[in-house]
C-alpha positions in Angstrom: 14.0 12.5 20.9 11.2 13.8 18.8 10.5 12.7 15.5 11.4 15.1 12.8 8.3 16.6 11.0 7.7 15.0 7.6 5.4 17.4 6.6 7.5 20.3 7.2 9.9 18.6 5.1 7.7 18.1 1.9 6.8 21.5 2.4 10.5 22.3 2.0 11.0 20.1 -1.0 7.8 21.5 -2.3 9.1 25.3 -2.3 12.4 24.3 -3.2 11.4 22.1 -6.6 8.4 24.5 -6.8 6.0 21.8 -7.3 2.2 22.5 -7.8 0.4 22.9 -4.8 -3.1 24.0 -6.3 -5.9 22.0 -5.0 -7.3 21.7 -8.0 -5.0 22.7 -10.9 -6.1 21.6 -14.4 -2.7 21.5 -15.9 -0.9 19.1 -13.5 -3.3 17.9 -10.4 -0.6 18.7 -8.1 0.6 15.0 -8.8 4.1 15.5 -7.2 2.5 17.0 -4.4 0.0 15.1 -3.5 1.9 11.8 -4.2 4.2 12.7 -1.2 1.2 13.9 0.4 -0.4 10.6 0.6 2.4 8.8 1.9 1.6 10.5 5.5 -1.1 8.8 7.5 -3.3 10.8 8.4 -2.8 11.2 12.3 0.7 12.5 11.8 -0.4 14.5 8.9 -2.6 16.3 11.9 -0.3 16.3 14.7 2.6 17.5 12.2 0.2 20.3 10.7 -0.4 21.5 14.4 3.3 21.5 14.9 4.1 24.0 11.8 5.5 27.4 12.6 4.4 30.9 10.8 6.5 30.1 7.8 5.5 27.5 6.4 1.9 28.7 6.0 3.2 31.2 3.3 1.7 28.7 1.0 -1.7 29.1 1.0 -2.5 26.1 -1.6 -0.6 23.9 0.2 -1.7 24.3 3.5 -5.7 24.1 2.2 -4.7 21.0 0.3 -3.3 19.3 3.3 -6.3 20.0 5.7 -8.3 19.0 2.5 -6.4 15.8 2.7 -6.4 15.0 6.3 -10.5 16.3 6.9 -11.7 14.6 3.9 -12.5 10.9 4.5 -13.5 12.0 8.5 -16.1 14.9 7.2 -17.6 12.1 4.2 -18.3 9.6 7.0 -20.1 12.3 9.5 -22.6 13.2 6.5 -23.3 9.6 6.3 -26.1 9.7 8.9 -27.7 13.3 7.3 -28.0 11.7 4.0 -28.7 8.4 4.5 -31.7 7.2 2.0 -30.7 9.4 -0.2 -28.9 9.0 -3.5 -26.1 11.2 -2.7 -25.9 9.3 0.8 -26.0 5.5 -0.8 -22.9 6.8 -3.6 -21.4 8.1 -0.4 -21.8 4.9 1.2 -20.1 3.1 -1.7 -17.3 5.9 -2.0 -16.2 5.8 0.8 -14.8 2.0 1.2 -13.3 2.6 -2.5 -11.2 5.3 -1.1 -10.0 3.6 1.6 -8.5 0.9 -0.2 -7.4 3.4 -2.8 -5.1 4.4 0.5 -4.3 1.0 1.1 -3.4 -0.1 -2.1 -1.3 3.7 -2.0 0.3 2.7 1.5 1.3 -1.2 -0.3 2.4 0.3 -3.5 4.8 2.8 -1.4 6.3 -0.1 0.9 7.0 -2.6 -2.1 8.6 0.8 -3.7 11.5 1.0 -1.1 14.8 0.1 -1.8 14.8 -2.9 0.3 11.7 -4.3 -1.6 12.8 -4.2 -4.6 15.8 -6.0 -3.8 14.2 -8.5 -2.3 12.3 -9.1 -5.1 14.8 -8.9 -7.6 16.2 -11.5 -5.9 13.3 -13.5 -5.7 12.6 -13.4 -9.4 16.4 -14.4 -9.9 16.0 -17.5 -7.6 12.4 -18.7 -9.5 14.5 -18.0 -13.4 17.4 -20.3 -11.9 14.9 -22.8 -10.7 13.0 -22.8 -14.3 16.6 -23.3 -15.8 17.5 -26.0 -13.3 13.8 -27.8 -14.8 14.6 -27.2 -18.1 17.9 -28.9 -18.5 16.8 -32.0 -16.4 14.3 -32.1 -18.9 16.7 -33.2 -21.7 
């Protein structure tokens, strides 16, 4: 059974609550947009974008800002080489380990969002504040 296409849904959901797609609107950034964007690692975000039918390219801004999105980090890496000893090549160099664990921290911050998370957690911090009670009134 094939997996339904995520990006075609935030596509969806992107026409329907007419969110920003702009790749690089002043007002807004495109936040809503690109925060669902960035939830999609980046080899389904290429196997879903070749799966797309005519209608969903209607919006041009989104499509460029997904391709943005998935040929960014590759394209930074292959100029690597090119520029190398160069100044644009060493902040290249640094930039590019600093986005990666931007995603990283983005991919983290998304799992410890989900429902179950936060249950888990609010349970957690119950358990510790009963404990810190339990100390307390031994202590007197």
């Amino acid at each position: 059974m094939p997996k339904a296409n995520i990006l075609s849904a935030l596509l969806n959901t992107a026409r329907a609550n007419k969110w920003c797609t702009r790749l690089h609107c002043t007002t807004c950034g495109s936040h809503e947009f690109r925060s669902e964007l960035n939830k999609i690692e980046r080899d389904v975000l290429i196997r879903q974008l070749s799966e797309l039918d005519e209608s969903h390219f209607s919006d041009r801004y989104a499509i460029l800002l997904i391709i943005y999105r998935a040929a960014l980090m590759p394209m930074a890496r292959d100029l690597l080489e090119p520029l190398s000893d160069t100044p644009a090549g060493r902040f290249l160099q640094k930039a590019i380990p600093i986005q990666a664990q931007r995603d990283e921290n983005r991919r983290k911050q998304a799992k410890m969002a989900t429902p179950e998370a936060v249950a888990a957690s609010k349970v957690g911090r119950q358990a510790r504040q009963q404990e810190l009670r339990a100390a307390r009134c031994n202590l007197k």
